[in-house]
C-alpha positions as CSV (number, residue, x, y, z in Angstrom):
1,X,-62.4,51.9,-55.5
2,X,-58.7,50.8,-55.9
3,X,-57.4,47.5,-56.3
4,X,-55.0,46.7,-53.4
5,X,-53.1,43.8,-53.9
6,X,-52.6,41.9,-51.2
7,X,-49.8,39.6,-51.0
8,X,-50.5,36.0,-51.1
9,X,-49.4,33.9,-48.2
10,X,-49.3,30.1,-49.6
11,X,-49.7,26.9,-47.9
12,X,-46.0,25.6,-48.0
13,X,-44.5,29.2,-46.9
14,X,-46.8,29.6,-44.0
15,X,-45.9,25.5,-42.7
16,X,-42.1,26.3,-43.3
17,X,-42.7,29.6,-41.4
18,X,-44.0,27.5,-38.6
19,X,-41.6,24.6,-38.3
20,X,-38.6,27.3,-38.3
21,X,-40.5,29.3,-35.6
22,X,-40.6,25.5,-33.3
23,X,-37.5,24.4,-34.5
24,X,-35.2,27.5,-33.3
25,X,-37.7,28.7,-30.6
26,X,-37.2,24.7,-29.0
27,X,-33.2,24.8,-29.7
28,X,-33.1,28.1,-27.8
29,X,-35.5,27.6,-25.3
30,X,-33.1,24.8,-24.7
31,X,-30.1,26.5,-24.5
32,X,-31.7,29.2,-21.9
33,X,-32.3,26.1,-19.6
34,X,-29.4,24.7,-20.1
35,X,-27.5,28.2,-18.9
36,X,-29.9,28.4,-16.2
37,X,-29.4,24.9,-14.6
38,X,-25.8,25.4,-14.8
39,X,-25.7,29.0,-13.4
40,X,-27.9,28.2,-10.8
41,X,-26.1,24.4,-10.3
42,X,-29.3,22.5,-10.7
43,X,-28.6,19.1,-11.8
44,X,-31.2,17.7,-14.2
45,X,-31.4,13.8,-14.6
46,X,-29.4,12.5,-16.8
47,X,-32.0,12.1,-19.9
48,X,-33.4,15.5,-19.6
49,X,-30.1,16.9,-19.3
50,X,-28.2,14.9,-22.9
51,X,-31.9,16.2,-24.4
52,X,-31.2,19.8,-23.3
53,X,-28.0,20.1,-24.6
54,X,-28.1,18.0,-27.7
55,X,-31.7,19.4,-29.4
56,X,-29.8,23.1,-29.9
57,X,-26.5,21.1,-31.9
58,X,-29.3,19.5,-34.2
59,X,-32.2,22.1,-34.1
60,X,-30.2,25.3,-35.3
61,X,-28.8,23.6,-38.1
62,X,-31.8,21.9,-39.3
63,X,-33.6,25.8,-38.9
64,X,-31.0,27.0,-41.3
65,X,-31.8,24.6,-43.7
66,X,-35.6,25.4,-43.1
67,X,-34.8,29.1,-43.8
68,X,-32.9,28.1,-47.0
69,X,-36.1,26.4,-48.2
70,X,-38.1,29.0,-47.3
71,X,-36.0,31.6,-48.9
72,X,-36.2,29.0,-52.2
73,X,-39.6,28.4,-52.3
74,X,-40.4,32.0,-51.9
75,X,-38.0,33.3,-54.7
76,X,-39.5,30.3,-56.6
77,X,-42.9,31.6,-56.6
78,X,-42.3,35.4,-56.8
79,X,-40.1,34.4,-59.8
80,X,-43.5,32.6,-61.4
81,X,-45.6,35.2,-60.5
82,X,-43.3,37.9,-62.6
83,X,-43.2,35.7,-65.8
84,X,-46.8,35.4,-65.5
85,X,-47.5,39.2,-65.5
86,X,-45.6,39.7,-68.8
C-alpha cells in the first residue's frame, strides 16, 4: 500500500479559520444590509442602524489581522515540520 500523507489540520489553524470566516462574513453581511436599507429607503432604528454600519469599519480590519496570524502560524508550523525532516 502507499503512504499518503495527509496534511495535518491543527487546532489553532482551524479556530483562526473560523473566526475569519464570522468576522468578514458578519462585516459583509452588514454592509449588504446596510446597501439594501438605503436603496430601498428603509429606515432602521437608530441602534440597529450605528451597529450596521460600524461592525464592517472594525470587522474587516480585525479579519486582516486574523489572516496575518493565520498566515504566521501556518508558515510557523510548516517551517517546524521541514527542520524536523532533516
Amino acid at each position: 500500500m502507499t503512504n499518503t500523507n495527509k496534511p495535518v489540520i491543527h487546532r489553532a489553524e482551524r479556530s483562526l479559520t473560523f473566526m475569519i470566516a464570522a468576522v468578514i462574513g458578519l462585516s459583509v453581511l452588514c454592509m449588504i444590509v446596510g446597501f439594501v436599507s438605503q436603496i430601498a429607503k428603509i429606515t432602521l432604528p437608530t441602534a440597529v442602524y450605528d451597529f450596521v454600519i460600524v461592525l464592517p469599519l472594525i470587522g474587516l480590519p480585525i479579519g486582516i489581522l486574523l489572516i496575518a496570524a493565520l498566515v504566521i502560524t501556518y508558515a510557523t508550523r510548516r517551517s517546524r515540520e521541514a527542520r524536523s525532516v532533516r
